[in-house]
C-alpha positions in Angstrom: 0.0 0.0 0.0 1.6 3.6 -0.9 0.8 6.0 1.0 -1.2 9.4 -0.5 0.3 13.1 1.5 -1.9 16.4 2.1 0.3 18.9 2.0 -0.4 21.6 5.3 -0.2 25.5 4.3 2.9 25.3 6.1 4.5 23.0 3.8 4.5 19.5 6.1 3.0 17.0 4.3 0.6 15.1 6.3 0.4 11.4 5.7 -3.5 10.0 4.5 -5.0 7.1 4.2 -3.2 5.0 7.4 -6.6 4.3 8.4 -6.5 6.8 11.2 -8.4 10.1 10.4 -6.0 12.8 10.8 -7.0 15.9 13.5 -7.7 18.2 10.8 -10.8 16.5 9.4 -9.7 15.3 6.4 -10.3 11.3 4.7 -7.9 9.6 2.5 -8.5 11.7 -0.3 -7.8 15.2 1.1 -11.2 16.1 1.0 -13.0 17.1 4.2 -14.3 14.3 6.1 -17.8 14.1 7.4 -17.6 15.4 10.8 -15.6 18.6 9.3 -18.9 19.8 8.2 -20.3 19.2 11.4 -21.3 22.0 13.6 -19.7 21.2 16.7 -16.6 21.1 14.6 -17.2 24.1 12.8 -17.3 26.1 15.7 -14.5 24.6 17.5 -12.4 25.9 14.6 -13.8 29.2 15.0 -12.7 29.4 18.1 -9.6 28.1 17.9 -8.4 30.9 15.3 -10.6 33.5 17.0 -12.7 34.0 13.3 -15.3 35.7 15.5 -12.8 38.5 16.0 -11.8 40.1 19.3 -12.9 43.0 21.7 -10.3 45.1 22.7 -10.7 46.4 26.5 -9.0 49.2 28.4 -10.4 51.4 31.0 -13.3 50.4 33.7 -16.6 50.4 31.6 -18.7 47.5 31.9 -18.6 45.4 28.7 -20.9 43.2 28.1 -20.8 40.0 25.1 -20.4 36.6 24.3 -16.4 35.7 24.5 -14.3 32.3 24.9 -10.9 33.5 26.4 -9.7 36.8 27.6 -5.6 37.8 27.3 -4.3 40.6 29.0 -1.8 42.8 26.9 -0.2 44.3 29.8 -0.3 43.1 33.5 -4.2 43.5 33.9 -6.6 43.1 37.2 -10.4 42.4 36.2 -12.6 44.2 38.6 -15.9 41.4 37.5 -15.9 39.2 35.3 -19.1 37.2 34.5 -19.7 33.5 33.7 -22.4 30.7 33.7 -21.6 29.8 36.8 -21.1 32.8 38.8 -19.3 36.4 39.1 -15.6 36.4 39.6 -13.8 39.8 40.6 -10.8 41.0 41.3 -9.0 38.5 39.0 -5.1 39.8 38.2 -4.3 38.3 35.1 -0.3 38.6 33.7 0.5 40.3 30.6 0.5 38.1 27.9 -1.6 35.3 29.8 -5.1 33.7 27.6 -7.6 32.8 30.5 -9.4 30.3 28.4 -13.5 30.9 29.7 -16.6 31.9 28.4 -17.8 34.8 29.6 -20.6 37.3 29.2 -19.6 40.5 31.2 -16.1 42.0 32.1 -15.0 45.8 33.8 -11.2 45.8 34.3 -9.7 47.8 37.3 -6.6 48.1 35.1 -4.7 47.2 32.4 -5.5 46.2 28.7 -6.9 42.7 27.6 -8.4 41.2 24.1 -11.8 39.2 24.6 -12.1 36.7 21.6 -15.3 36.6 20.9 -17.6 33.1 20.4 
């Protein structure tokens, strides 16, 4: 059996056709595999690459949205920050750090941070 290679946008070639589907959602062939046009799927991949877009925050108004991850471009403290589960607040987060969490409302005490948005 020879095996078939998908080349990545990054130049790797990605073997096919081993009978294990590769992470990327693709069968032997190249072509996107079932669950790839899946929902679930489909929006895991937004996510991933932030697609959505992103909120940039500074100062202490109340925002309020629909956001996966927050990531603080300086050293920031978040004065509330809302989830499903409850209301978190004075959360220091370090510059450079992605808090992974979806969130629906956020004031900062200081500091700037991107929310990606879900």
């Amino acid at each position: 059996m020879s095996l078939k290679y998908m080349t990545l946008a990054d130049g790797r070639a990605l073997p096919v056709g081993t009978g294990v589907t590769p992470m990327c959602g693709f069968d032997q062939d190249g072509k996107p595999a079932g669950a790839a046009t899946d929902k679930s799927l489909t929006d895991l991949t937004s996510l991933m690459f932030a697609r959505n877009g992103e909120t940039y925050i500074q100062g202490d108004t109340a925002r309020s949205g629909n956001w996966f991850a927050i990531t603080a471009v300086e050293d920031t403290v978040v004065a509330s920050i809302t989830t499903a589960s409850g209301t978190y607040t004075d959360v220091p987060i370090p510059a450079g750090l992605t808090l992974p969490l979806r969130f629906t409302g956020v004031t900062l005490t200081s500091g700037k941070a991107f929310a990606w948005i879900a």
